[in-house]
PyMOL CGO cylinders between C-alpha atoms (Angstrom):
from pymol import cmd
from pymol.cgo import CYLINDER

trace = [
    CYLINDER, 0.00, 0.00, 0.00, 3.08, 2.35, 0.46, 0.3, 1, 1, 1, 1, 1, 1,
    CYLINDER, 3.08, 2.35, 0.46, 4.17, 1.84, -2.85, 0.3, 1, 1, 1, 1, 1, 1,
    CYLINDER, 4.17, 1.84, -2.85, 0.46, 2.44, -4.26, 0.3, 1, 1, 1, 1, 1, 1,
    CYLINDER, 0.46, 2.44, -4.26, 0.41, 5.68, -2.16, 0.3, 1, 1, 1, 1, 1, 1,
    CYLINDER, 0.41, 5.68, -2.16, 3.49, 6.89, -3.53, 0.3, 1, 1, 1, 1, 1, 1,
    CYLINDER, 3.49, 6.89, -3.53, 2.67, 6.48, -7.36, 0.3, 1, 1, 1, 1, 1, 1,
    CYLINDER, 2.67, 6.48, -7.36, -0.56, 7.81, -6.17, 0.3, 1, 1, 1, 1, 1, 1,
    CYLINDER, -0.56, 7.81, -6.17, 0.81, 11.33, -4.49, 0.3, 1, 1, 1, 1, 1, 1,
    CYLINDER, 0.81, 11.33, -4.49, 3.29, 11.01, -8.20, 0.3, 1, 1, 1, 1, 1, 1,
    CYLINDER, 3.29, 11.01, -8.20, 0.38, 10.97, -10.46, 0.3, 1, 1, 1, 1, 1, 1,
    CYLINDER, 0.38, 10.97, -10.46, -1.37, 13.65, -8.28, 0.3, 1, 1, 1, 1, 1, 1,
    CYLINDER, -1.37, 13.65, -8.28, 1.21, 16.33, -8.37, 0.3, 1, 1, 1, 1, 1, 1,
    CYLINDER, 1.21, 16.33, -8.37, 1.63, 15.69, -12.30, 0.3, 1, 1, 1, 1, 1, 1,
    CYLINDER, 1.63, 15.69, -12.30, -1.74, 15.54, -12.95, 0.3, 1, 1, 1, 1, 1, 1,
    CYLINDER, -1.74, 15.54, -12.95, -2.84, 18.52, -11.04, 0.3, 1, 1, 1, 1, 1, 1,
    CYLINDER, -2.84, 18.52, -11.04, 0.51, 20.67, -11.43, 0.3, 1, 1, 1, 1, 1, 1,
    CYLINDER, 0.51, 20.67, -11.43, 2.00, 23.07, -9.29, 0.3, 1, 1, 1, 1, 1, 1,
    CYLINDER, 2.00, 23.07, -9.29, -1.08, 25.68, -9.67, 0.3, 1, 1, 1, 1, 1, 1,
    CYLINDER, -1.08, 25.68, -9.67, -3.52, 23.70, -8.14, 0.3, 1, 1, 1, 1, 1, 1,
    CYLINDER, -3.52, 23.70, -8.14, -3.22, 23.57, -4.11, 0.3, 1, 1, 1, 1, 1, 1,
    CYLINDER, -3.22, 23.57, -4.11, -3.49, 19.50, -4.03, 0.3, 1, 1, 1, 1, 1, 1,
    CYLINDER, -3.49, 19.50, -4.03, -1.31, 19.25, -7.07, 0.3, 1, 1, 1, 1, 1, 1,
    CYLINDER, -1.31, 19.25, -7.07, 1.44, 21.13, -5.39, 0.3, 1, 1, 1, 1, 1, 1,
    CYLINDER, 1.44, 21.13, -5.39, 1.51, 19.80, -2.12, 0.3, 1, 1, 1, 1, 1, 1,
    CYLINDER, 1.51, 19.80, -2.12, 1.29, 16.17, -3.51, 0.3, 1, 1, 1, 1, 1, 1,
    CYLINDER, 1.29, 16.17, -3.51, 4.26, 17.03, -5.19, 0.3, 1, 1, 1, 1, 1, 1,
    CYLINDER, 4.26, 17.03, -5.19, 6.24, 18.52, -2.11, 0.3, 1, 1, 1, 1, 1, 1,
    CYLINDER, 6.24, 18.52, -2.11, 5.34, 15.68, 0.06, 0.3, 1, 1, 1, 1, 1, 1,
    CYLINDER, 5.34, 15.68, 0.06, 6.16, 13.34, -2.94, 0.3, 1, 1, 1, 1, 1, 1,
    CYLINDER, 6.16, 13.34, -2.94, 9.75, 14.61, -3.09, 0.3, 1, 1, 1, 1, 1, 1,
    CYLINDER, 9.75, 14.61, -3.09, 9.67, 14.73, 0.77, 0.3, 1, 1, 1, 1, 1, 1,
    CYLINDER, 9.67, 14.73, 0.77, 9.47, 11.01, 1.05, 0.3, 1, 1, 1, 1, 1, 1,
    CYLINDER, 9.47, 11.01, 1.05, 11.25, 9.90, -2.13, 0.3, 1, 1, 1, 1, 1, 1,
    CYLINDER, 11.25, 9.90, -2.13, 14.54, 12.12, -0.75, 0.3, 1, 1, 1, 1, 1, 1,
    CYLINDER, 14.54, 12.12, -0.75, 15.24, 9.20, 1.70, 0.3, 1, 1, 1, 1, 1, 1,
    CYLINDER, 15.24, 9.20, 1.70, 15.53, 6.09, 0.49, 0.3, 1, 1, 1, 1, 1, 1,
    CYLINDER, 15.53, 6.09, 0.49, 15.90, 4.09, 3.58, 0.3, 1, 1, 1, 1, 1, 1,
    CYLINDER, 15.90, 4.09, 3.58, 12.18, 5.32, 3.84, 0.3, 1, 1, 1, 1, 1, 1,
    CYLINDER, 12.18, 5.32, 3.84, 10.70, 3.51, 0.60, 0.3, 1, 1, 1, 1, 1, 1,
    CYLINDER, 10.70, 3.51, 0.60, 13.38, 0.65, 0.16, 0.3, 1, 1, 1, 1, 1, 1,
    CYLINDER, 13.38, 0.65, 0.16, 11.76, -1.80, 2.75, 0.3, 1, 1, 1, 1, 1, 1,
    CYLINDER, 11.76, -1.80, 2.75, 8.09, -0.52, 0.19, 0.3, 1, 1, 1, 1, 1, 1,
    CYLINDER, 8.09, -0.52, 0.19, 9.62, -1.53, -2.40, 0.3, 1, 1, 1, 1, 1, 1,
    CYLINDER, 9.62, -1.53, -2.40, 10.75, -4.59, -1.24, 0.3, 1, 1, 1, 1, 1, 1,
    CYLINDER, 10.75, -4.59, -1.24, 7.55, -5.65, -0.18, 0.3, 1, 1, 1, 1, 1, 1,
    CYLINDER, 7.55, -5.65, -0.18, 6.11, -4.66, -3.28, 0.3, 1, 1, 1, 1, 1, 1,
    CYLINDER, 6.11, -4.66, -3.28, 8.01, -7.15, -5.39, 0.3, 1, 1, 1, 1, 1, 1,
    CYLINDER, 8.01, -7.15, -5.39, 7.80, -9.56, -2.90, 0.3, 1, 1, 1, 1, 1, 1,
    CYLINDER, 7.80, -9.56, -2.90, 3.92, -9.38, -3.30, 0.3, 1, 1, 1, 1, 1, 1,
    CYLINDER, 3.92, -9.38, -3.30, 4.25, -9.77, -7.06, 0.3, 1, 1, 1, 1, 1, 1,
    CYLINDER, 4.25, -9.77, -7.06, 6.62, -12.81, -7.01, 0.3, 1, 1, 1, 1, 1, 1,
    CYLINDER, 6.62, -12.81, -7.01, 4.13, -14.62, -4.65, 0.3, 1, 1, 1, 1, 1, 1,
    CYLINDER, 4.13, -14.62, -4.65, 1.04, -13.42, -6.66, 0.3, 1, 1, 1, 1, 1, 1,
    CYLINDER, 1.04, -13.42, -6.66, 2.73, -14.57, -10.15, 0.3, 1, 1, 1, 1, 1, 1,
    CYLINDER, 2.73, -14.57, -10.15, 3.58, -18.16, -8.33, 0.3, 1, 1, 1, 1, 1, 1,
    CYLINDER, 3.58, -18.16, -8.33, 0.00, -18.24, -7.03, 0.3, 1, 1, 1, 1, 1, 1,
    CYLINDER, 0.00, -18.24, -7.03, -0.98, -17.25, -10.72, 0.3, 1, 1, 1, 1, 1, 1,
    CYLINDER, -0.98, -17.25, -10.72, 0.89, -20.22, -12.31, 0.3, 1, 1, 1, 1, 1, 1,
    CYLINDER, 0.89, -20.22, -12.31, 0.05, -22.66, -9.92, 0.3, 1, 1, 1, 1, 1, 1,
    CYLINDER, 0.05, -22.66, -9.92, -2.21, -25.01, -10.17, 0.3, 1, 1, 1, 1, 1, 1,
    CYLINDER, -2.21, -25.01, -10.17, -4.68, -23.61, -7.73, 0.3, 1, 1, 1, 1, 1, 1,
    CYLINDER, -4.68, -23.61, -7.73, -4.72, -20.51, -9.65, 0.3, 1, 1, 1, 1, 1, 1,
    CYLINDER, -4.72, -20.51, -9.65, -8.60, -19.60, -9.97, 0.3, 1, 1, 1, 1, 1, 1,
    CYLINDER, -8.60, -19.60, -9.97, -8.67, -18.13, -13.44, 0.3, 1, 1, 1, 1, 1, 1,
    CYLINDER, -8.67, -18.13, -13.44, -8.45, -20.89, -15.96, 0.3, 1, 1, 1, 1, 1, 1,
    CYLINDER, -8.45, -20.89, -15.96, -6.42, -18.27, -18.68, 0.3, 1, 1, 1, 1, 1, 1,
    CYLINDER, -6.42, -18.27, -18.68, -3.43, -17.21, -19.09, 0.3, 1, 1, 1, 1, 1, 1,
    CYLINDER, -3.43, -17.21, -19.09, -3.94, -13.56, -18.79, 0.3, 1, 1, 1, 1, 1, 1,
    CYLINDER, -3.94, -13.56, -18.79, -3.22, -13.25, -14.90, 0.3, 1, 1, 1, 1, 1, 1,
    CYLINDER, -3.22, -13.25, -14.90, 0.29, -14.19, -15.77, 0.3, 1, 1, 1, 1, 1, 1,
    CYLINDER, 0.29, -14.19, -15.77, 0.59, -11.95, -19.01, 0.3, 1, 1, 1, 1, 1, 1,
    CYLINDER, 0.59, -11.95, -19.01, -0.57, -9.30, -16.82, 0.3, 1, 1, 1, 1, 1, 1,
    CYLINDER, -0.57, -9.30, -16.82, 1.77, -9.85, -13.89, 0.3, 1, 1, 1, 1, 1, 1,
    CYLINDER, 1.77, -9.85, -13.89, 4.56, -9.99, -16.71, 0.3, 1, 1, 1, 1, 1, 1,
    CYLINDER, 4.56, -9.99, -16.71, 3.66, -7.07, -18.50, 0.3, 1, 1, 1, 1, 1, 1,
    CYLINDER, 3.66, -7.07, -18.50, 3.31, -4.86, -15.22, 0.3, 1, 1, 1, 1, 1, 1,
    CYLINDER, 3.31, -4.86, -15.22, 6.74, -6.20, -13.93, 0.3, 1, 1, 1, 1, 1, 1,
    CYLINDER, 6.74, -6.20, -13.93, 8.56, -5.59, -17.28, 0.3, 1, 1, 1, 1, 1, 1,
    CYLINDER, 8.56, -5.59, -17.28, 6.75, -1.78, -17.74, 0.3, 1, 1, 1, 1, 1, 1,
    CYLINDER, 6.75, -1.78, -17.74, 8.75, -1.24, -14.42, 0.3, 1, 1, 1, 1, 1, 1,
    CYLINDER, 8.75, -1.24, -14.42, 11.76, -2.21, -15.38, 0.3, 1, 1, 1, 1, 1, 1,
    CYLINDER, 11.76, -2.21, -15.38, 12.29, -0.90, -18.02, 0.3, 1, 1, 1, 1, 1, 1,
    CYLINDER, 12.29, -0.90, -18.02, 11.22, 2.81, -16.58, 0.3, 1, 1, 1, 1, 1, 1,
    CYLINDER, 11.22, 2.81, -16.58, 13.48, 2.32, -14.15, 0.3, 1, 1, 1, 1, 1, 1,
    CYLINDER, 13.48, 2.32, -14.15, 16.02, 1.41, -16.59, 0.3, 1, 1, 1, 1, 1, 1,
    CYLINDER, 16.02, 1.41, -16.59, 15.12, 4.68, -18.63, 0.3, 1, 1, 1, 1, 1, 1,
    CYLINDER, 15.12, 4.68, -18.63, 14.44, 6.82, -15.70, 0.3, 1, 1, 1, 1, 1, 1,
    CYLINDER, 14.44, 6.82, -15.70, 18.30, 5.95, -14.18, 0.3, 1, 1, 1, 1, 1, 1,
    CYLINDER, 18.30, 5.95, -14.18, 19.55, 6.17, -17.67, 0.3, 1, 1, 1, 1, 1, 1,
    CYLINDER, 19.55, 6.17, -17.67, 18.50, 9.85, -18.25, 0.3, 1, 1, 1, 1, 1, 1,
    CYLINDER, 18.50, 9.85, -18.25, 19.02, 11.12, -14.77, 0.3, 1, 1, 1, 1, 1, 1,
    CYLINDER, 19.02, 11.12, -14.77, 22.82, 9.79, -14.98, 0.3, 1, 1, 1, 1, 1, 1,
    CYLINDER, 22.82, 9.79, -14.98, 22.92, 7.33, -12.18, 0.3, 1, 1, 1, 1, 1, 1,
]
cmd.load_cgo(trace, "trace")
């Protein structure tokens, strides 16, 4: 949920821009919290670790959806990461 508030407060201050009174403050208390990263490492962490147990629940056999598209999904979401935060490291030099 720390990770989901996080993109959440993101998409807020770009969405609403620094004009709007919600817009900036998401964005001050966005770069607040992503300043320290001792703060969202152990989010992120748990974040991943959700998805690796919800893609091994999703190809197990006791998966409840009988497709395929739980796992493309999973995939797709974890790869769309990446490869921003390929991108986004890339660009900003690290």
């Amino acid at each position: 949920m720390f990770v989901v508030a996080l993109a959440a407060l993101s998409l807020a201050s770009r969405l609403l821009g620094d004009d709007h009174e919600l817009g900036f403050f998401a964005g001050r208390l966005n770069e607040m919290v992503r300043r320290y990263p001792e703060v969202k490492r152990r989010g992120v962490l748990m974040a991943w670790c959700v998805w690796i147990a919800a893609f091994a629940f999703a190809i197990s056999p006791f998966d409840p959806i009988a497709g395929r598209w739980d796992e493309v999904l999973l995939g797709a979401l974890a790869a769309g990461l990446l490869l921003r935060l390929m991108f986004v490291s890339r660009r900003a030099g690290n």
